[in-house]
C-alpha positions as CSV (number, residue, x, y, z in Angstrom):
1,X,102.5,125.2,90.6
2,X,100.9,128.8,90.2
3,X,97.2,129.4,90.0
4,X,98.0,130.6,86.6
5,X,100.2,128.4,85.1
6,X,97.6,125.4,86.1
7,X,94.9,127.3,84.0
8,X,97.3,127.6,81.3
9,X,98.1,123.7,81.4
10,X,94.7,123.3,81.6
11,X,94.3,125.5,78.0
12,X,97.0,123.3,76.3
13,X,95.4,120.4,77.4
14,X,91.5,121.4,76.2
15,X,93.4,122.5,73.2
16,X,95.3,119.0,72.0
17,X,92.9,116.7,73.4
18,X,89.8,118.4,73.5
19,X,89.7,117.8,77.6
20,X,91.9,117.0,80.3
21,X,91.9,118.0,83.8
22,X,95.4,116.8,85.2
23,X,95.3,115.1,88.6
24,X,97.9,117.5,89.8
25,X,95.8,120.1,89.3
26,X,92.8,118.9,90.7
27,X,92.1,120.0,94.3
28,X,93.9,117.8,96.9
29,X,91.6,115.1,98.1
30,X,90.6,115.6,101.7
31,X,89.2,113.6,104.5
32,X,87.8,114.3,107.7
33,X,89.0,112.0,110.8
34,X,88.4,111.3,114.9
35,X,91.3,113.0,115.2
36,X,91.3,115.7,112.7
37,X,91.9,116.3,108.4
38,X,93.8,115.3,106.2
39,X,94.9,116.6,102.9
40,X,96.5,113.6,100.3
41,X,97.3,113.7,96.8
42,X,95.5,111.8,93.9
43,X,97.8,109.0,91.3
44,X,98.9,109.9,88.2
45,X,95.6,109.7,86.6
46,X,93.5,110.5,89.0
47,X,92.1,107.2,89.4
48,X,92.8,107.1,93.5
49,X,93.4,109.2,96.2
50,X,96.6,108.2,98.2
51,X,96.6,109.4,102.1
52,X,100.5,108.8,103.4
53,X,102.0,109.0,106.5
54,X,98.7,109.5,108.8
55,X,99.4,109.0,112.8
56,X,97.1,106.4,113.9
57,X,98.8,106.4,117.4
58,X,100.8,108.8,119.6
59,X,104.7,108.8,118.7
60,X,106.2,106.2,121.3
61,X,108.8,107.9,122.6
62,X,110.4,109.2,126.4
63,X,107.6,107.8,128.7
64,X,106.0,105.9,125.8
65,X,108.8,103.6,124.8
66,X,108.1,99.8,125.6
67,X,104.1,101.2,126.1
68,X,101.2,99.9,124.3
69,X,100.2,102.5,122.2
70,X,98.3,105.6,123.2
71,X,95.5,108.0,121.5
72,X,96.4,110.6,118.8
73,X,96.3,114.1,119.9
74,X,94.2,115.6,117.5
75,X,95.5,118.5,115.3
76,X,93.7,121.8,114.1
77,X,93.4,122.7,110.6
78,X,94.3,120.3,107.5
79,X,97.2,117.8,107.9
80,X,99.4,117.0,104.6
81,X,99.4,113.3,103.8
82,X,101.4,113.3,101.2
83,X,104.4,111.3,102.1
84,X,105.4,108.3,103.7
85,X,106.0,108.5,107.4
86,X,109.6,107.3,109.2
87,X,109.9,104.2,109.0
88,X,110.5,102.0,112.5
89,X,113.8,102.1,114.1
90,X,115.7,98.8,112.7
91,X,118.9,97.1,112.6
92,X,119.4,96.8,109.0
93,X,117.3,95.8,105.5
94,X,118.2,93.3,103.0
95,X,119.5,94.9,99.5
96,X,116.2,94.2,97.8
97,X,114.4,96.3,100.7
98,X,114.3,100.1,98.9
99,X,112.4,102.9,100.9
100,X,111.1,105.6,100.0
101,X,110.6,107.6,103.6
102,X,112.7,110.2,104.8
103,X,114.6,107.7,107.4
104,X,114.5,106.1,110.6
105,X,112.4,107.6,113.6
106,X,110.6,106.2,116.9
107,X,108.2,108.4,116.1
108,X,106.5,106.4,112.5
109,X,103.1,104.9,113.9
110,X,101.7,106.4,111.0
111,X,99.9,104.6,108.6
112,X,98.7,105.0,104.2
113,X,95.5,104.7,102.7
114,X,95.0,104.1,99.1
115,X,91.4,104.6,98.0
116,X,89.2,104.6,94.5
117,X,89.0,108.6,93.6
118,X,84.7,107.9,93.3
119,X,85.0,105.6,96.7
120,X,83.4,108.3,98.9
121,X,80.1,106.8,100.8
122,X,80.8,103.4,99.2
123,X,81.6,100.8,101.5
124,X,84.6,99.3,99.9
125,X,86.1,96.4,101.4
126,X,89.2,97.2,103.2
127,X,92.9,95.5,103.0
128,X,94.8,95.8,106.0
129,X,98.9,95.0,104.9
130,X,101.5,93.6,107.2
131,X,105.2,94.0,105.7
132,X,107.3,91.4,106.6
133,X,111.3,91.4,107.8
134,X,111.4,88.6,110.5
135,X,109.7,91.8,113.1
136,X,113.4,92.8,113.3
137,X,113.0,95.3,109.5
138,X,111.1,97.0,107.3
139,X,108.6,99.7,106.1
140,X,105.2,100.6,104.3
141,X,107.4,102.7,101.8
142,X,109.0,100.6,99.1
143,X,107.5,100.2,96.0
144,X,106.6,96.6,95.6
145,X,104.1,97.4,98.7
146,X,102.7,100.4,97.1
147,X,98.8,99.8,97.3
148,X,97.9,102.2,93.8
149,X,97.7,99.2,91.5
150,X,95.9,96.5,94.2
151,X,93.1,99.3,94.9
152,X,91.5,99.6,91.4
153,X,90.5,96.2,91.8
154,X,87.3,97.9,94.0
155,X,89.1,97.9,97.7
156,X,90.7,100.1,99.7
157,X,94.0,99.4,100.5
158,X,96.1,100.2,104.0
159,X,99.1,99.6,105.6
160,X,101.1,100.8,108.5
161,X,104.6,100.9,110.4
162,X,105.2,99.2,113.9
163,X,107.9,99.3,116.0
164,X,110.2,96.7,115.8
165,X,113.5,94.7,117.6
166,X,114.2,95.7,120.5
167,X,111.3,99.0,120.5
168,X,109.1,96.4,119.4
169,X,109.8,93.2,121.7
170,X,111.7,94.0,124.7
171,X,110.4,91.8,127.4
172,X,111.6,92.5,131.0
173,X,109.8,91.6,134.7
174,X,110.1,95.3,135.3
175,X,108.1,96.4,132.3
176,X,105.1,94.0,132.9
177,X,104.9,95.2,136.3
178,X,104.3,98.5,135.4
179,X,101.6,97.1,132.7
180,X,97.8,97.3,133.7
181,X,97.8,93.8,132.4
182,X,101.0,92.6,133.7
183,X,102.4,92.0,129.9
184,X,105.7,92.7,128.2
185,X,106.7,92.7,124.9
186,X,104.7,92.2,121.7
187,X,104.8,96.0,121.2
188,X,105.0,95.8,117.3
189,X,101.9,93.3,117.5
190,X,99.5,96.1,119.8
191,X,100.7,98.5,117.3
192,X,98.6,96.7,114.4
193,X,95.8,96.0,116.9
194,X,95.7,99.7,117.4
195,X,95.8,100.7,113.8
196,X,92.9,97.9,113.3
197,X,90.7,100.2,115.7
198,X,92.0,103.1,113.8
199,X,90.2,101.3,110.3
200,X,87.0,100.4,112.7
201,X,86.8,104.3,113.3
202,X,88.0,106.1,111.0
203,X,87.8,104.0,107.0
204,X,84.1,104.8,106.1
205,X,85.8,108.5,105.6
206,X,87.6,106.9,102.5
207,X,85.1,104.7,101.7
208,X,85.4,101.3,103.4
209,X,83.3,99.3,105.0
210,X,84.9,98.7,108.6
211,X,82.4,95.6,108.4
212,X,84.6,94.1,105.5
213,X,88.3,94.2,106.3
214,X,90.7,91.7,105.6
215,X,94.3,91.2,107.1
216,X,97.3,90.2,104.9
217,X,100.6,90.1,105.4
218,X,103.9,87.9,104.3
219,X,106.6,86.5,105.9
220,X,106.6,87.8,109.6
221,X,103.5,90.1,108.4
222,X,101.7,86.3,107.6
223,X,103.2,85.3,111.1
224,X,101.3,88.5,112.1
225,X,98.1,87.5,110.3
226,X,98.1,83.8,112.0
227,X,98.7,85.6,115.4
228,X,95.6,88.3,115.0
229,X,93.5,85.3,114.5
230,X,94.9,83.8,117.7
231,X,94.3,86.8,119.8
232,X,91.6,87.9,121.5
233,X,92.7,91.8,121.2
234,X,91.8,91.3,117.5
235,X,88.4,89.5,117.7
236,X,85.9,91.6,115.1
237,X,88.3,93.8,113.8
238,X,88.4,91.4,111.0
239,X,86.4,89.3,108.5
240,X,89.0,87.7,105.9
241,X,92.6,86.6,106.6
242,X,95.3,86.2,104.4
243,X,98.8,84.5,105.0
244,X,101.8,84.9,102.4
245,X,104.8,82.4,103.6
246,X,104.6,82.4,107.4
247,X,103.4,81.3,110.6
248,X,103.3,81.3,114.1
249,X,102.4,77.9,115.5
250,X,106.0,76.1,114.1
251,X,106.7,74.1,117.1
252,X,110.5,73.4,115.6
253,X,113.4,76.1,115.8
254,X,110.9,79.2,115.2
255,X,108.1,78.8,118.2
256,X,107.2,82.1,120.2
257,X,108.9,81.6,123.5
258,X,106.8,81.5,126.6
259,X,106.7,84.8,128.6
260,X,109.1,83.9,131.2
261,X,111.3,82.7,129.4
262,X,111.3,85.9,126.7
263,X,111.8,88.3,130.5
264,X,114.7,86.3,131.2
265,X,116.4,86.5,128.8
266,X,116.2,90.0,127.9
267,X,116.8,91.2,131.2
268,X,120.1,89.2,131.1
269,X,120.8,91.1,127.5
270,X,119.8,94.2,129.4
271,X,121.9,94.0,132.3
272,X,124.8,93.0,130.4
273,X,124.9,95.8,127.8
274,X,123.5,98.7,129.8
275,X,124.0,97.7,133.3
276,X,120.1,98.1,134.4
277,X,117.0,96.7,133.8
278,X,115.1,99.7,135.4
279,X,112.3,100.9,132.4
280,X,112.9,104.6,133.5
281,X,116.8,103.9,132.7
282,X,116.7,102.2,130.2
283,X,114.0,105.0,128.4
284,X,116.7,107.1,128.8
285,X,119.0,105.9,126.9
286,X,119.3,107.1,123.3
287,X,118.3,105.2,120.1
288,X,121.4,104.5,118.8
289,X,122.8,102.8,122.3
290,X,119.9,100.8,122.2
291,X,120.2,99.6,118.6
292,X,124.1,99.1,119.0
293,X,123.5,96.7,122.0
294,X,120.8,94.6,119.9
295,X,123.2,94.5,116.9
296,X,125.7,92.9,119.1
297,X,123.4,90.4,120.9
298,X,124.8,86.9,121.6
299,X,124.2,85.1,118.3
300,X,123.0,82.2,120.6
301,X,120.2,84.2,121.5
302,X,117.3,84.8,119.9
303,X,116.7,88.5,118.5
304,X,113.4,90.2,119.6
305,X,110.3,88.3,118.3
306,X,106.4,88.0,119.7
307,X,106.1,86.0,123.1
308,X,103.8,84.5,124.6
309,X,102.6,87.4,127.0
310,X,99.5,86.5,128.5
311,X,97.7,89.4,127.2
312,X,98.1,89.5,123.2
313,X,98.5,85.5,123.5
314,X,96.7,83.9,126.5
315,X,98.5,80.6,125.9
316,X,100.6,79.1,122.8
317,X,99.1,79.9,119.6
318,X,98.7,76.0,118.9
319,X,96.5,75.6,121.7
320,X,94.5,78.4,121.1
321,X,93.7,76.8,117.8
322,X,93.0,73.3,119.1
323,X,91.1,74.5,121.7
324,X,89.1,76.7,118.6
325,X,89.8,80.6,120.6
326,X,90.9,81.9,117.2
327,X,89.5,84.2,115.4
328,X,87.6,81.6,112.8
329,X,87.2,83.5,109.9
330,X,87.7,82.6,105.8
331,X,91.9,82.1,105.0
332,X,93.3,82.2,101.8
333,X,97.0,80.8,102.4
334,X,100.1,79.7,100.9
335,X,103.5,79.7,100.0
336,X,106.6,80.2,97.1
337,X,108.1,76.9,96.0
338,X,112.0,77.9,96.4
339,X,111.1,79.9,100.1
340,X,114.6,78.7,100.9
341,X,116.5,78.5,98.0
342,X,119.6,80.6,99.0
343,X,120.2,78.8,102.0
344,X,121.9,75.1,100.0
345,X,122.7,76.9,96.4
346,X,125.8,78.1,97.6
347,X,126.8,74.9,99.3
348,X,127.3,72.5,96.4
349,X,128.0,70.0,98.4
350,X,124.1,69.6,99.7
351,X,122.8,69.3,96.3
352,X,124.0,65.8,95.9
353,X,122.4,62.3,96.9
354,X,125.5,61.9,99.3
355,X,125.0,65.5,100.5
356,X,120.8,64.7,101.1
357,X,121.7,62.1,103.0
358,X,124.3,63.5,105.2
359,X,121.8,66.0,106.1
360,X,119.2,63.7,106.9
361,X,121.6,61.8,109.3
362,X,122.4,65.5,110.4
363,X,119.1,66.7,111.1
364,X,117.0,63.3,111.8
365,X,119.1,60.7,112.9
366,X,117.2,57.7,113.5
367,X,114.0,58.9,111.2
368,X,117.3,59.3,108.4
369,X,115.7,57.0,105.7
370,X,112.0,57.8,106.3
371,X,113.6,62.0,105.7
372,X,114.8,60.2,102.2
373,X,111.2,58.6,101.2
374,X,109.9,61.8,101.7
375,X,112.5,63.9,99.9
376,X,113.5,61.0,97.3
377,X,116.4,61.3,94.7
378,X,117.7,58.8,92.4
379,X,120.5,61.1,91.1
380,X,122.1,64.3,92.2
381,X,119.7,66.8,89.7
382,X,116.8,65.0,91.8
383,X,118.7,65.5,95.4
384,X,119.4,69.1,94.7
385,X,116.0,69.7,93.9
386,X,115.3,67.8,97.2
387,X,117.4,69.9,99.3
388,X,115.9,72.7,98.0
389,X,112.3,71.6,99.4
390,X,113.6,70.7,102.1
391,X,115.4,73.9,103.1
392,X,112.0,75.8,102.4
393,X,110.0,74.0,104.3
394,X,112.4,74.3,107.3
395,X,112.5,77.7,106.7
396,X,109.3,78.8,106.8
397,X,106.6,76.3,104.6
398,X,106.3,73.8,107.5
399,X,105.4,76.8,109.7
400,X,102.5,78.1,106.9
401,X,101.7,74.4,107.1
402,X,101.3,73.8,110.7
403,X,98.8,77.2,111.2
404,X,96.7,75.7,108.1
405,X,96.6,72.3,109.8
406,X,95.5,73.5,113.0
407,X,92.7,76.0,111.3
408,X,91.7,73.0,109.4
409,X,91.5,70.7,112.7
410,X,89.1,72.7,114.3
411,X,87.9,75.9,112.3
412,X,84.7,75.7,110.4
413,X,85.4,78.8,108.2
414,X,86.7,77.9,104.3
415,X,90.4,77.5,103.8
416,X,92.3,77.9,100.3
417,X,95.7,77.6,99.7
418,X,98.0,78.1,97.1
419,X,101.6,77.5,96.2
420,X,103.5,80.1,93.8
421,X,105.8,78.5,91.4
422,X,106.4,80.9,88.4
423,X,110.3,81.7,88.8
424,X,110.6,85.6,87.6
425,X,112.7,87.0,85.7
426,X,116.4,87.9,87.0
427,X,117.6,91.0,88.1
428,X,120.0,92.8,89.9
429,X,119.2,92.1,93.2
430,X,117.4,88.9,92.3
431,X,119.0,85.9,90.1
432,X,117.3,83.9,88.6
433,X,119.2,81.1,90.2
434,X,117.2,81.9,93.2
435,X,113.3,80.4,91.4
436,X,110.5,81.2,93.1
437,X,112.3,83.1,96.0
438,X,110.8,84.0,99.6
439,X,108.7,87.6,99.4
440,X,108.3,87.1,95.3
441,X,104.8,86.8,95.5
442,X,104.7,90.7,96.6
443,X,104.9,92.6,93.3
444,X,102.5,90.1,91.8
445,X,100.0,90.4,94.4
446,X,100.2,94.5,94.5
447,X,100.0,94.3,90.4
448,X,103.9,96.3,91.2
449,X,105.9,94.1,88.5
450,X,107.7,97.1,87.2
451,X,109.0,98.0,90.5
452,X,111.7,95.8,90.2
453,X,114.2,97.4,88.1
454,X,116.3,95.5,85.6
455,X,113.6,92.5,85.0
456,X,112.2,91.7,82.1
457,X,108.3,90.6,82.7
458,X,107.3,88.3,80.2
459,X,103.1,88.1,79.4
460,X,103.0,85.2,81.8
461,X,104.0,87.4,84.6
462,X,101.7,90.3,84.1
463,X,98.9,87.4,83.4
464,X,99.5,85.8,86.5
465,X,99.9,89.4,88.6
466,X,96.3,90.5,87.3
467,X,94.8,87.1,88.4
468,X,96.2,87.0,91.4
469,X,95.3,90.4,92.5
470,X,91.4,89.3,90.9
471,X,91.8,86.2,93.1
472,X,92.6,88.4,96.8
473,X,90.7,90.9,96.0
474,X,88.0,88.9,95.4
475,X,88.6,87.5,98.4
476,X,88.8,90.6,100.1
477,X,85.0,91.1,98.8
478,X,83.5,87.9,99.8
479,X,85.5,85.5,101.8
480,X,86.1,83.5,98.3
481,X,88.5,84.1,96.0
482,X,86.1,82.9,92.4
483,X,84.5,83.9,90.3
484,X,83.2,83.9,86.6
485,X,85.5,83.7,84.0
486,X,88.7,82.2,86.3
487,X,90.6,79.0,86.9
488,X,88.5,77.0,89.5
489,X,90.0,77.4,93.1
490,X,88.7,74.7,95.2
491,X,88.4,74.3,98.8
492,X,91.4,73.3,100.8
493,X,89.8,70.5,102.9
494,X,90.1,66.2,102.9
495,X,87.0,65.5,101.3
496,X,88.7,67.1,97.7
497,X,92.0,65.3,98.4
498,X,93.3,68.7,100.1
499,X,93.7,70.5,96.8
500,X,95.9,73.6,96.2
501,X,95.8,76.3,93.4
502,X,99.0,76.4,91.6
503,X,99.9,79.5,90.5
504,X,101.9,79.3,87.8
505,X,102.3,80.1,83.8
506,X,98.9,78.2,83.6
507,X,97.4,78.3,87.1
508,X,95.4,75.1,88.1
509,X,94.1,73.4,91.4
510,X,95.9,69.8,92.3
511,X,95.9,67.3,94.8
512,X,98.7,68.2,97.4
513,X,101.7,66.4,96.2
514,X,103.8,67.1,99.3
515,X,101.2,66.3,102.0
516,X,103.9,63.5,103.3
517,X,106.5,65.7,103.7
518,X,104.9,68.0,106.1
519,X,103.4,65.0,108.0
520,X,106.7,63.3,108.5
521,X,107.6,67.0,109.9
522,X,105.0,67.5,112.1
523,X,105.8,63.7,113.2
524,X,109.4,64.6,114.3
525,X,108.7,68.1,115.4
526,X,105.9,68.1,116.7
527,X,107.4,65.8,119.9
């Protein structure tokens, strides 16, 4: 917009409303970094000044590929940050994963900052967002992660892209050889330790207090979250931590391999598809040969995940927690009731008492009837709902379970969990047969209800959406997420009967009502 026609808005304005000054035409917030400025945009009303797409780490590329990330070079002059960066290199999304980036890149190590517009000099405390997408998908960019709404709670609000499959996890002898630290893989995990440092040096520009971060993430992002607490490359780059449906200390079907074992096999995948496992080959190779190869990978093999390096993880992340190395710091923790609901609906025939039985001789064999105590049913509405616990916690609630236990075993910082249980609203892309489906909690938590099109929020929702954002953000402030005025969260520990926060239509704390399934679990699992 013209110089001119700006003023001339600006008349209209003064003239209908007495006064106005429109965000868009305010002058473009600016901010001055380590590595140079930046130049973002403010929201719709002005209330906070976005910061997208800012590099936080040199583009991994050529040499770089399969590196742990290196320095920015700084830039002269202002730098727009007014749109997302390139989102990771991936293998593909799931329908209800919408971006709004320009594509696919190796070059997206960039990160976003949402901040209050009057934040400057302030101190804010700082959230640091994981996505989630099993470290195989996704992007800061959609909607639902947009950090407008969650930042006029008081906080400042960041999140950032890191590589991902095969860029993210490749693990090969070869490569740790050429490490200083003899370490392969886990790229995707020193990407978020380096945009960590990146908050420790740079956020008191937007006005947070690099004293007063907290990390939060869901689904592999909570998997992320349990792991930064595990690793020493993360020790006091945060305060608070903050797990949404995930973990990494599952000793089942999920576990972090071991180093060797991760090398192995990818340099057998390697070698198969490309012929070499030389890094200087295999850097040459274009993105799209690369990503072709990974799509194809053996089913029987595992996809590219975290390992258990010896650098970013010493040892197992279970024995870093019994032996008390993690980072002990306040967690606020849960999970969605119906994590796994998709996985039995469409199989009618394991929502029935005959069908929860043949999949407890299935999956427990001689522990069969102690798997039917803990997931009882009288009739076949009880043994669907049965199956449907059980396939969440397989999926992912036994793993949120396992990394509270072991914080809870030998951490001396405050715990509190929750479990989400209002169903929303179908949609397109998200019946209602599904309930309380894995990653739902997202919109609620950003206060980003209406960026699911085609639902119809009811009151409850937005209700429950404001509180929880007052509940992490409060959180986020002080390491506890009450205060005056709300539903009473208590303390996840024994001594009060290991209560959780239900958050619901009309959230209250309870006793745990499922404690005996996860220790009949952990009793099979863990052995």
């Amino acid at each position: 917009m013209s110089r001119a026609a700006c003023v001339h808005a600006i008349v209209l304005c003064f003239c209908s409303t007495f006064f106005c000054v429109p965000a868009w035409c305010a002058a473009a917030p600016q901010v001055h970094l380590n590595d140079g400025a930046v130049a973002g945009k403010w929201s719709d009303d002005g209330a906070i000044r976005i910061f997208l797409g800012v590099p936080y780490a040199a583009p991994p590329v050529g040499a770089l590929r399969w590196k742990a990330p290196q320095p920015v070079t700084p830039w002269q002059g202002v730098r727009q940050a007014v749109a997302f960066g390139s989102r990771c290199i991936q293998w593909g999304t799931f329908p209800d994963i919408l971006f709004r980036d320009a594509g696919e890149s190796e070059d997206c190590l960039t990160l976003n900052v949402w901040t209050p517009a009057k934040s400057t000099g302030a101190k804010l405390p700082v959230m640091v967002w994981f996505y989630g997408g099993g470290f195989n998908m996704g992007g800061t960019s959609e909607a639902r992660q947009d950090g407008t709404n969650l930042a006029r709670n008081g906080v400042v609000v960041v999140s950032m892209n890191y590589r991902l499959g095969i860029f993210g996890f490749l693990a090969t002898h070869a490569l740790a050889e050429e490490s200083p630290h003899h370490a392969a893989g886990n790229y995707g995990l020193l990407d978020q330790v380096a945009a960590l440092h990146w908050v420790q040096q740079n956020i008191e520009a937007f006005g947070g207090d690099p004293q007063n971060v907290t990390i939060f993430g869901e689904s592999a992002g909570s998997s992320a979250v349990s792991s930064h607490m595990a690793s020493p490359l993360s020790h006091g780059l945060f305060v608070h931590a903050i797990g949404e449906s995930g973990g990494a200390l599952k000793r089942h079907d999920l576990a972090y391999p071991d180093g060797a074992t991760a090398q192995k096999e990818d340099e057998v995948f390697a070698q198969s598809a490309f012929g070499t496992t030389s890094p200087d080959r295999l850097r040459a190779l274009p993105v799209n040969v690369l990503l072709h190869a990974a799509l194809t990978k053996a089913p029987n093999v595992p996809r590219f995940q975290p390992s258990i390096d010896g650098y970013f993880f010493p040892r197992r992340v279970a024995e870093i927690y019994a032996a008390h190395q993690q980072n002990d710091v306040p967690l606020l923790v849960g999970w969605n009731r119906d994590e796994g609901t998709n996985q039995v609906v469409n199989t009618p025939s394991k929502l029935t008492v005959a069908g929860l039985q043949a999949t407890g001789r299935a999956d427990f064999g001689a522990h069969a009837e102690e798997f039917l105590k803990v997931y009882a049913a009288s009739n076949d509405q009880e043994a669907a709902r049965a199956a449907e616990d059980y396939a969440s916690d397989k999926f992912i609630a036994y793993a949120t379970w396992e990394w509270i236990t072991a914080q809870a075993d030998t951490g001396h910082a405050p715990i509190f969990r929750y479990y989400f249980e209002l169903p929303p609203p179908g949609d397109p892309l998200h019946p209602a047969a599904n309930g309380t489906f894995h990653s739902d909690d997202i919109e609620y938590v950003f206060g980003n209800l209406d960026s699911r099109k085609g639902a119809h929020w009811r009151p409850e929702d937005y209700r429950l959406s404001k509180l929880m954002q007052t509940y992490w953000t409060n959180f986020a402030k002080t390491g506890n997420p009450n205060a005056s005025g709300l539903p009473s969260w208590p303390r996840y520990h024994g001594g009060t009967g290991w209560q959780v926060m239900h958050l619901g239509a009309a959230p209250k704390a309870e006793i745990d009502q499922h404690r005996a399934r996860f220790v009949f679990l952990d009793s099979v699992w863990s052995n």
